[in-house]
C-alpha positions as CSV (number, residue, x, y, z in Angstrom):
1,X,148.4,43.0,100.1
2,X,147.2,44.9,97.0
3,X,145.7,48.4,97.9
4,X,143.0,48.8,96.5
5,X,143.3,52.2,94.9
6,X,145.8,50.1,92.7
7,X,143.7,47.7,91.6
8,X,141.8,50.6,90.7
9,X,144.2,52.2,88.7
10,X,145.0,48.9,86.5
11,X,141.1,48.1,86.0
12,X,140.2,51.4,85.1
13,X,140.6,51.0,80.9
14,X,139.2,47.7,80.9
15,X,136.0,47.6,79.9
16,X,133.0,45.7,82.4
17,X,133.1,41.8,82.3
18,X,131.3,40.4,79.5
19,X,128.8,37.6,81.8
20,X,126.5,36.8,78.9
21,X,124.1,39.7,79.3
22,X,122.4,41.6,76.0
23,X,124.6,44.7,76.4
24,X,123.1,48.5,75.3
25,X,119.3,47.0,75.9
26,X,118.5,49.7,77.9
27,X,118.7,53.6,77.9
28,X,118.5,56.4,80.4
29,X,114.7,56.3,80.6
30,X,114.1,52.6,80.8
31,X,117.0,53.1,83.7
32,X,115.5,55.7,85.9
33,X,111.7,53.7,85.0
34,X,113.5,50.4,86.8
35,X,115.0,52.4,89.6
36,X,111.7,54.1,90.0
37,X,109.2,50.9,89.7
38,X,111.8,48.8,92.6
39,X,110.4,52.2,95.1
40,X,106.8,51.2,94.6
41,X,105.9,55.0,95.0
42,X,102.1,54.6,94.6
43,X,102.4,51.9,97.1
44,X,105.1,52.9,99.7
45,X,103.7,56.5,100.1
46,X,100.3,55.0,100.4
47,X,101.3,53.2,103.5
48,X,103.8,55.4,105.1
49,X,102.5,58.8,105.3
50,X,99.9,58.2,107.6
51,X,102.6,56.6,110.2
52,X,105.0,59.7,109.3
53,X,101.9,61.9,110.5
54,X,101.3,60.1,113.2
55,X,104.7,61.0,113.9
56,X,105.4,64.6,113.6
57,X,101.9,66.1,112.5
58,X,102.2,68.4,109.6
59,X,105.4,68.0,109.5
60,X,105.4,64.5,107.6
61,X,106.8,66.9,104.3
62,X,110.0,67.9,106.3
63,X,110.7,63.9,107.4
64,X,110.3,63.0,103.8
65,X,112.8,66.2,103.0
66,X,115.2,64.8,105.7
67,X,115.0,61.3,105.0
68,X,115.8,61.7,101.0
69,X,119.1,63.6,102.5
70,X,120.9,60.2,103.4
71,X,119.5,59.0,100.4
72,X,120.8,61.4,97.6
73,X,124.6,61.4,99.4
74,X,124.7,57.6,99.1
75,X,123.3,57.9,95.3
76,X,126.5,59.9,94.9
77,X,128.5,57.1,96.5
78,X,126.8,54.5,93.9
79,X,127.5,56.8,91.3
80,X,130.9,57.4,91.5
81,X,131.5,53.8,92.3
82,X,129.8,52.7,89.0
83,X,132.0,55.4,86.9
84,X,134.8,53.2,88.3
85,X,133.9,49.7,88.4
86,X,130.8,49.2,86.5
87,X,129.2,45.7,87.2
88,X,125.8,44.3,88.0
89,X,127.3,43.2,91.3
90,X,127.1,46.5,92.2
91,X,127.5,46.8,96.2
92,X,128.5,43.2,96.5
93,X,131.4,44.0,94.3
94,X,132.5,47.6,95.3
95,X,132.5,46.4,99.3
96,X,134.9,43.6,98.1
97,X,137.4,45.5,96.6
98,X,137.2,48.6,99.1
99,X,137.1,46.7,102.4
100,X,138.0,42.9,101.6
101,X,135.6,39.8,100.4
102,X,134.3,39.1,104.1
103,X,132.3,42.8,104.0
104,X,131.6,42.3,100.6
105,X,130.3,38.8,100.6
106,X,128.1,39.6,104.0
107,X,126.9,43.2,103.6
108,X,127.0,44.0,99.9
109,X,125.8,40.0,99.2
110,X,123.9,38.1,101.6
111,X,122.5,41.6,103.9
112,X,121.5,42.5,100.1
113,X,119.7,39.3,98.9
114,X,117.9,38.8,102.5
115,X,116.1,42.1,102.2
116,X,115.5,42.0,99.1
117,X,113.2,38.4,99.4
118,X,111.8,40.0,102.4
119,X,110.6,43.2,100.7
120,X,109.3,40.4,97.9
121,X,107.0,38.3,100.8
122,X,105.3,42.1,101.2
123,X,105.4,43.3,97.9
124,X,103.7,40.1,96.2
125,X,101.4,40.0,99.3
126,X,100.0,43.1,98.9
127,X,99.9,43.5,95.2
128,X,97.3,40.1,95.5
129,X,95.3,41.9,98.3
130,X,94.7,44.6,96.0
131,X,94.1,42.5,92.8
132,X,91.6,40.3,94.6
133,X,89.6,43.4,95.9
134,X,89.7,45.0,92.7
135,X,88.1,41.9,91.3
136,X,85.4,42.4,93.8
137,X,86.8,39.2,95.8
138,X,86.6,40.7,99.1
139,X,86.2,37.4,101.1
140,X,89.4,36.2,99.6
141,X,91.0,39.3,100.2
142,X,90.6,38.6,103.6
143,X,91.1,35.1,103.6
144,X,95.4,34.5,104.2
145,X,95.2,31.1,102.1
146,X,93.5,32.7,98.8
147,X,95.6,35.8,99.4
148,X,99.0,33.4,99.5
149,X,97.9,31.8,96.5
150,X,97.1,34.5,94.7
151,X,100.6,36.1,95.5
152,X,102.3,33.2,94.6
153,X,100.8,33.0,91.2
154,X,102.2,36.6,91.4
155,X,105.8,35.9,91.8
156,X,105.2,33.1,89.0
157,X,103.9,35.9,86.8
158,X,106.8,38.5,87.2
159,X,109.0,35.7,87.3
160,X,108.7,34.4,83.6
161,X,109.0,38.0,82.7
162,X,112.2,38.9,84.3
163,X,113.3,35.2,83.1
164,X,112.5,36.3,79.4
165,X,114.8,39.4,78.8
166,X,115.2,43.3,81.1
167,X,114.0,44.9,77.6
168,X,110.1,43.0,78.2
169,X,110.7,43.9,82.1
170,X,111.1,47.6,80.7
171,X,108.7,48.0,78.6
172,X,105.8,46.7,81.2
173,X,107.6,49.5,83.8
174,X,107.3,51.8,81.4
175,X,103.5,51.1,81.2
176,X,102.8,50.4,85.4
177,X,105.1,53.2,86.3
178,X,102.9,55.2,84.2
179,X,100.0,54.3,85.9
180,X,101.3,55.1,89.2
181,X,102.5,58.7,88.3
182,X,99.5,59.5,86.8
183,X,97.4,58.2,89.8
184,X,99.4,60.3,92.3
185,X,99.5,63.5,90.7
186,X,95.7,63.2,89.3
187,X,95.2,63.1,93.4
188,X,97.4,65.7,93.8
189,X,95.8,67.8,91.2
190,X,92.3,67.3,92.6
191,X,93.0,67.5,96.3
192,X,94.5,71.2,95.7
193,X,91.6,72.0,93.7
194,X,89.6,71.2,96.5
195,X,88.9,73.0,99.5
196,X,90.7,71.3,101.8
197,X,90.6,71.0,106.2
198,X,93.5,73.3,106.1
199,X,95.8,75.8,103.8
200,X,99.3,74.3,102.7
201,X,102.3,76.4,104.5
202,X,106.4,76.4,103.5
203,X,106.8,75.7,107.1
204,X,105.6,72.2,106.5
205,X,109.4,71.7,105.2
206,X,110.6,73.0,108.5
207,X,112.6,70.2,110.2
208,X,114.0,72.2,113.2
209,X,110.1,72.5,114.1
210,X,109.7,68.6,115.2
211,X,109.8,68.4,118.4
212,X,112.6,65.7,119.7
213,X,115.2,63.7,118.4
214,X,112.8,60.4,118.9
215,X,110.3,61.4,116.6
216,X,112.4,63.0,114.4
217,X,114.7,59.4,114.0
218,X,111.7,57.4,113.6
219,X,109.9,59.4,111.2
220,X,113.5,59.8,108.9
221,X,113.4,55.8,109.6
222,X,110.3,55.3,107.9
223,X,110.9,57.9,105.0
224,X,114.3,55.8,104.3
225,X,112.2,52.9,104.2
226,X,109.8,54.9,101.4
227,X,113.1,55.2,99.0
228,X,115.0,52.1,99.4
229,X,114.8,50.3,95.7
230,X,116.5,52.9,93.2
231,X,119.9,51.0,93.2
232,X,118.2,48.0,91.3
233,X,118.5,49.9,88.7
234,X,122.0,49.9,89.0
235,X,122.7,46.1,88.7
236,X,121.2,46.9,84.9
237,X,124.8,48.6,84.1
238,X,125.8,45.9,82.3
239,X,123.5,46.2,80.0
240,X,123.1,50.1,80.2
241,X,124.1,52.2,77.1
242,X,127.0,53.8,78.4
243,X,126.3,52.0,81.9
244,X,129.2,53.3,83.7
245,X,128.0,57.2,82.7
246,X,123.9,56.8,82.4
247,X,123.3,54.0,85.4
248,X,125.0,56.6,88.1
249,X,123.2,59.7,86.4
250,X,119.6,57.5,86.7
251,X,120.3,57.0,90.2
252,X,120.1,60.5,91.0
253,X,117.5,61.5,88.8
254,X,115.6,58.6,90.3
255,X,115.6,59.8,93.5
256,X,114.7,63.2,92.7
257,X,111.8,62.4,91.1
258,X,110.7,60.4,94.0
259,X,111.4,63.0,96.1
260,X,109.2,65.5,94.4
261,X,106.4,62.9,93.9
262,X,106.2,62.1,97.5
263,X,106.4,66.3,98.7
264,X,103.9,66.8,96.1
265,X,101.6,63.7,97.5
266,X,101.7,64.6,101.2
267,X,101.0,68.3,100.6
268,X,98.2,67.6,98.6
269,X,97.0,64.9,101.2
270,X,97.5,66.9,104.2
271,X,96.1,70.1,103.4
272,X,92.8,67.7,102.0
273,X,92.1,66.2,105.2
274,X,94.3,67.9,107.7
275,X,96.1,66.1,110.8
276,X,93.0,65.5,112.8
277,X,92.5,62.0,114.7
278,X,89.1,61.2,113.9
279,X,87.0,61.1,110.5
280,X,89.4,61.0,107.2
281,X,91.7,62.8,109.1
282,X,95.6,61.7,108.5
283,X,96.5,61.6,112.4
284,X,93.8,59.2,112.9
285,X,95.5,55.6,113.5
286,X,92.5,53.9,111.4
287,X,93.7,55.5,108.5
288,X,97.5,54.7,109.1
289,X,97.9,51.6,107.0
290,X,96.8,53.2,103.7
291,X,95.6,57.0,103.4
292,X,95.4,57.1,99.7
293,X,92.6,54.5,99.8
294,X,91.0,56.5,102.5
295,X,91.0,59.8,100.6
296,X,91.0,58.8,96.7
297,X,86.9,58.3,96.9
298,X,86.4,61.7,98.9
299,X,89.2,63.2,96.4
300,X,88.1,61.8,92.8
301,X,85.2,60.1,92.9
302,X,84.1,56.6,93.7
303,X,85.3,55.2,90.1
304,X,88.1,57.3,89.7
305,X,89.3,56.0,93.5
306,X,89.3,52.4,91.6
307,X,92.1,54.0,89.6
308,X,94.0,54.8,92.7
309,X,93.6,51.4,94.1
310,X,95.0,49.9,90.9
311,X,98.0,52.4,90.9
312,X,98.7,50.7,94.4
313,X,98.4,46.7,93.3
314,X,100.6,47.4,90.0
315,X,103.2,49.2,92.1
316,X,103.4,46.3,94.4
317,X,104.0,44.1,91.0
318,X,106.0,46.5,89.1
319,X,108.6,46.8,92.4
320,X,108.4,42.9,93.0
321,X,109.5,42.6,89.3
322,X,112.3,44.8,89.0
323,X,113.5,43.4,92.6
324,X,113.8,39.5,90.7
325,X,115.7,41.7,87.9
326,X,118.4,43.3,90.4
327,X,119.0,40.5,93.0
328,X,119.2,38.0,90.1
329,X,121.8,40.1,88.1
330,X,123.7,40.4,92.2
331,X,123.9,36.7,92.1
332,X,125.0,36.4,88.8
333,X,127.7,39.1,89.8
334,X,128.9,36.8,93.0
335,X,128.9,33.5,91.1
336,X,130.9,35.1,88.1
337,X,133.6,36.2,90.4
338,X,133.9,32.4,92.2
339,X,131.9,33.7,95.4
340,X,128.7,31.3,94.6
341,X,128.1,28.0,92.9
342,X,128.6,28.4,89.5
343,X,125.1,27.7,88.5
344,X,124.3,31.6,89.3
345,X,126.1,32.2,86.5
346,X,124.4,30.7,83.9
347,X,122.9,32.9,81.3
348,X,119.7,32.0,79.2
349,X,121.2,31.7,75.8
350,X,119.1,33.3,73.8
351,X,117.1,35.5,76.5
352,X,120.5,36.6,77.8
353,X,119.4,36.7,81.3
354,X,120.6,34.9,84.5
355,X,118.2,31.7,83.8
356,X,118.9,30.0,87.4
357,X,119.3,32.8,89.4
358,X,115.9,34.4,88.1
359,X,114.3,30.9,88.9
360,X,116.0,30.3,92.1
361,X,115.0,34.2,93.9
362,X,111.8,33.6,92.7
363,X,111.0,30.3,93.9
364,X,112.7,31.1,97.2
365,X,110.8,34.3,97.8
366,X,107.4,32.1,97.1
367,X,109.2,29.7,99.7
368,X,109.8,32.4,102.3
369,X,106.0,34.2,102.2
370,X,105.1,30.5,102.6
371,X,106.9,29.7,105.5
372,X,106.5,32.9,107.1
373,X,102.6,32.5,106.1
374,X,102.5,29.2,108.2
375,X,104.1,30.5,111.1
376,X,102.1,33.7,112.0
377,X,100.6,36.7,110.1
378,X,102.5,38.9,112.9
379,X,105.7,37.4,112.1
380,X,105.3,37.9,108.1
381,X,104.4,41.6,109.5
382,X,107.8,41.9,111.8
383,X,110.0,40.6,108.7
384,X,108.9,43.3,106.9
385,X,109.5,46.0,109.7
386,X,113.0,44.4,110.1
387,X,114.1,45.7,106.2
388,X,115.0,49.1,107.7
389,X,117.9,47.6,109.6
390,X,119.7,45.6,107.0
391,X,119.0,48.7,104.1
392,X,120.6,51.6,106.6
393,X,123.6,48.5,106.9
394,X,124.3,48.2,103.0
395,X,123.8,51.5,101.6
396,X,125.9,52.8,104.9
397,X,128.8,50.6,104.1
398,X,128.5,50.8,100.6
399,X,128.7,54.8,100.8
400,X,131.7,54.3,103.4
401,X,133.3,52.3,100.7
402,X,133.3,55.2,98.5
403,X,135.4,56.8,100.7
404,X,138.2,54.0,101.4
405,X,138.3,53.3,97.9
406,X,138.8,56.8,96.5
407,X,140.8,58.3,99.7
408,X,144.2,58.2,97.8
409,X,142.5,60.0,94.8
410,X,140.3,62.9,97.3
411,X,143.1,65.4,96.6
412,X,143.3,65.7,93.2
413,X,140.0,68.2,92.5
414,X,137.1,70.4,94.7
415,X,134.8,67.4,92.9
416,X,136.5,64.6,93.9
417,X,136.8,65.7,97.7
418,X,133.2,66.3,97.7
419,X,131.7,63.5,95.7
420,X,134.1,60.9,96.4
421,X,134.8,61.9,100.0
422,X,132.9,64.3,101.8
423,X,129.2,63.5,100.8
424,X,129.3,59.7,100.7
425,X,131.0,60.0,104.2
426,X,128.3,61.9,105.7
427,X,125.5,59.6,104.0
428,X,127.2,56.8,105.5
429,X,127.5,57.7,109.1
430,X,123.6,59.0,108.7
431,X,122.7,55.9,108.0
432,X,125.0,54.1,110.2
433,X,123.5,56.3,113.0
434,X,119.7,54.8,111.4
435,X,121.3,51.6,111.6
436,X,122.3,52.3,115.5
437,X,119.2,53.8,116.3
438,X,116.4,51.4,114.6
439,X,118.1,48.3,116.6
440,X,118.0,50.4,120.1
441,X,114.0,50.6,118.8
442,X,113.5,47.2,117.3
443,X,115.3,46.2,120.5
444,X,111.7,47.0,122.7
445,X,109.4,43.8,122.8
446,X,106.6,46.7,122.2
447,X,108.3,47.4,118.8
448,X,106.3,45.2,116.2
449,X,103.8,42.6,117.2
450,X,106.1,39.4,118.7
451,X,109.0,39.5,121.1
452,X,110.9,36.7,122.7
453,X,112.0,36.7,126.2
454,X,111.8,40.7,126.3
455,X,113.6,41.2,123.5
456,X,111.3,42.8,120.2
457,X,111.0,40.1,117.5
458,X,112.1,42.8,114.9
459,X,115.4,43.0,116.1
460,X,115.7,39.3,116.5
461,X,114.8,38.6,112.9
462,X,116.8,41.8,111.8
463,X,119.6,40.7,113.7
464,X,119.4,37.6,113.2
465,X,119.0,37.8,109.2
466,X,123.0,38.8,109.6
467,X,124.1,36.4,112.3
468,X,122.8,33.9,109.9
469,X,124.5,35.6,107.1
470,X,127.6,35.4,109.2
471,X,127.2,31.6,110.0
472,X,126.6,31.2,106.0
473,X,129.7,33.2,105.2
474,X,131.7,30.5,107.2
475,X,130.6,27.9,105.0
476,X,131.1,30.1,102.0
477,X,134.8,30.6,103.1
478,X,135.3,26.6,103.1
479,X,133.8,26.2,99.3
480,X,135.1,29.0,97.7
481,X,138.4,29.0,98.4
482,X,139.7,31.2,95.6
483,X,137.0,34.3,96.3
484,X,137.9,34.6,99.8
485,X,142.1,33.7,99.7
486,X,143.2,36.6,97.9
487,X,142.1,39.9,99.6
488,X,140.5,42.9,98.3
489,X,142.1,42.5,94.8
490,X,140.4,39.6,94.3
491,X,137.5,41.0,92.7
492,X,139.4,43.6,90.6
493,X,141.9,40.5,89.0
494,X,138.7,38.5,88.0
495,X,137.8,41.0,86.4
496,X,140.7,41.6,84.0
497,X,140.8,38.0,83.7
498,X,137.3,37.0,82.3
499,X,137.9,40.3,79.4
């Protein structure tokens, strides 16, 4: 069997498989503005930092410090790999060719796709909760059929624009991304200006002050959760200027700029209304599910606060658009390489984008919000909790596949060692450990709001998102034949083969 290190070595000078995409389309800063919009930052910090405070108290600024740690090292995994095998495939394909097309089909593939529709059932969701209320539709707001509806008109919105070309997806990021930015720094901005419940301290940032390795995992767990989304981006390589250079660098700078967003955001909100559990404080649980629209009317103003609210609806849309743009480019990936039916690789021919696959993840993730609608509003709400298990398994894997793949290459520099082997091996067994510790959580039937037979319906739908990815790779094996015969090379081969 080929190692794969070879297969490295003979695909290095060829240039990235030419799968019908408009190559050059985008630059660095429509690249960072995709990885950026997939985060939702307006959104996700709106509705995690009051369960981060809950969590560790003041605090919450060192949990976001720890939890972008993992992060960064495995943005230096997907970096490196991107140098070296640059394709929209991104995970799907590295896994294959550093550990064999079982991992790579399950964990960089299906473990991939599933969270991604997942995270699109709560991303559409919300962004129609906030677009009804803003319309002053209150009673639909509350009303789970309008609010469906309204979502899935959503999903048919974003949709026809990822269907009609990444450089219109850009150029409405560039424009709700904006928006966002603005909206969190304006709070920012007035919230230090104010005087606040209590005076910001550097020992906010302390991590060694939280008291226990249980809070400390579950606050990290929900900060991962806060930066999952910048290696969409990513699947844009192949039609990056200079993908296999700019995609890896707006990676990093990606999460960077979240990270200072987000440090920015929670100093601003905690020294504003302090950790106190009653009134606006942030430890109070009433104010859990969404602190920015707790504090943006005491902050800006009631107007300006409808500014806020908007940032939050449009980052629900901008990240459930970019999401369609990445998991449609990793189908189109898996199907060019003989790993799914061949319709996935159909390209539109003059918008140059995957046609079916762009239809197909959007009508399934209208599907799924459906289904999950009709079954319970507590199990829609567990699905979404279960995403932290299946991102710590990719982006774990996927930074452990840095390692295999480059381990015959670690001694040749100090850089090499370090960003090829040492720091993607220690982002991958952090969030291996996340992995290990969220399912001994999830595992509680008080974890979430169903259970079955004692065991938390998190984990069962977390868990069994990949059993059923396992029982779907078994059929996969019996119709692709070719993908799954030839061993880790396969996916290096195709590639010299469709140049």
């Amino acid at each position: 069997m080929p190692d794969p290190t070879d297969a490295a070595a003979a695909t290095r000078s060829a240039p990235a498989p030419g799968k019908g995409l408009r190559e050059g389309s985008v630059g660095l800063l429509a690249s960072v503005t995709l990885g950026l919009s997939c985060v939702a930052p307006a959104y996700s910090i709106a509705v995690t930092l009051g369960f981060v405070t809950l969590t560790v108290g003041d605090l919450a600024p060192a949990a976001l410090l720890l939890g972008f740690v993992p992060i960064l090292l495995t943005a230096f995994a997907f970096r490196e790999l991107n140098r070296e095998m640059p394709d929209c495939g991104t995970t799907f394909v590295w896994t294959a060719r550093a550990f064999g097309p079982l991992a790579g089909w399950l964990t960089g593939g299906w473990v991939v796709q599933v969270a991604t529709l997942i995270a699109m059932t709560a991303l559409s969701q919300v962004g129609a909760t906030y677009l009804l209320q803003l319309l002053g539709l209150h009673s639909l707001a509350d009303d789970s059929t309008a609010v469906t509806i309204t979502a899935v008109a959503l999903l048919a919105a974003v949709t026809s624009i990822a269907y009609r070309g990444l450089h219109l997806a850009a150029s409405v990021q560039y424009v709700l991304l904006g928006l966002q930015l603005a909206a969190l720094f304006g709070f920012g901005a007035a919230a230090f200006a104010r005087h606040g419940a209590v005076t910001p301290s550097p020992s906010w940032l302390n991590p060694f002050a939280i008291d226990g390795f249980g809070p400390f995992a579950e606050a990290v767990m929900l900060c991962l959760f806060i930066y999952w989304g910048w290696d969409a981006l990513i699947t844009a390589n192949e039609e990056t200027r200079d993908g296999e250079r700019v995609a890896g660098q707006a990676a990093v700078i990606s999460t960077l700029v979240l990270l200072a967003t987000y440090l920015f955001t929670a100093f601003a909100a905690i020294s504003f209304a302090g950790i106190g559990t009653d009134g606006t404080g942030l430890g109070n649980p009433d104010n859990a599910a969404d602190v920015l629209s707790t504090l943006a009317p005491l902050v800006l103003g009631t107007a300006a606060a409808k500014v806020m609210q908007l940032a939050v609806c449009v980052s629900a849309v901008s990240a459930l658009l970019t999401s369609l743009v990445g998991s449609s480019r990793g189908t189109l990936s898996m199907a060019a390489h003989g790993a799914l039916p061949s319709a996935f690789a159909r390209v539109h021919p003059r918008h140059r984008t995957p046609g079916f696959g762009t239809l197909f993840i959007g009508a399934t993730a209208a599907g799924l919000l459906v289904l999950l609608r009709l079954v319970s509003a507590d199990f829609l709400g567990d699905a979404i909790l279960c995403i932290g298990l299946l991102i710590a398994c990719y982006y774990g894997t996927t930074a452990l596949a840095c390692v295999w793949y480059f381990r015959g290459q670690l001694r040749n520099s100090l850089r090499d060692l370090l960003l090829r082997g040492i720091l993607p091996l220690l982002g991958g067994l952090m969030m291996l450990a996340a992995f290990a510790r969220s399912a001994h959580d999830m595992y509680d039937p008080a974890y979430g709001s169903t259970s079955f037979h004692g065991i938390g319906g998190v984990f069962l739908l977390g868990a069994g998102s990949i059993a059923a990815g396992a029982l779907a790779l078994t059929i996969a094996r019996s119709r692709f034949h070719h993908f799954f015969r030839n061993g880790r090379a396969t996916v290096a081969e195709l590639t010299i083969t469709e140049d």
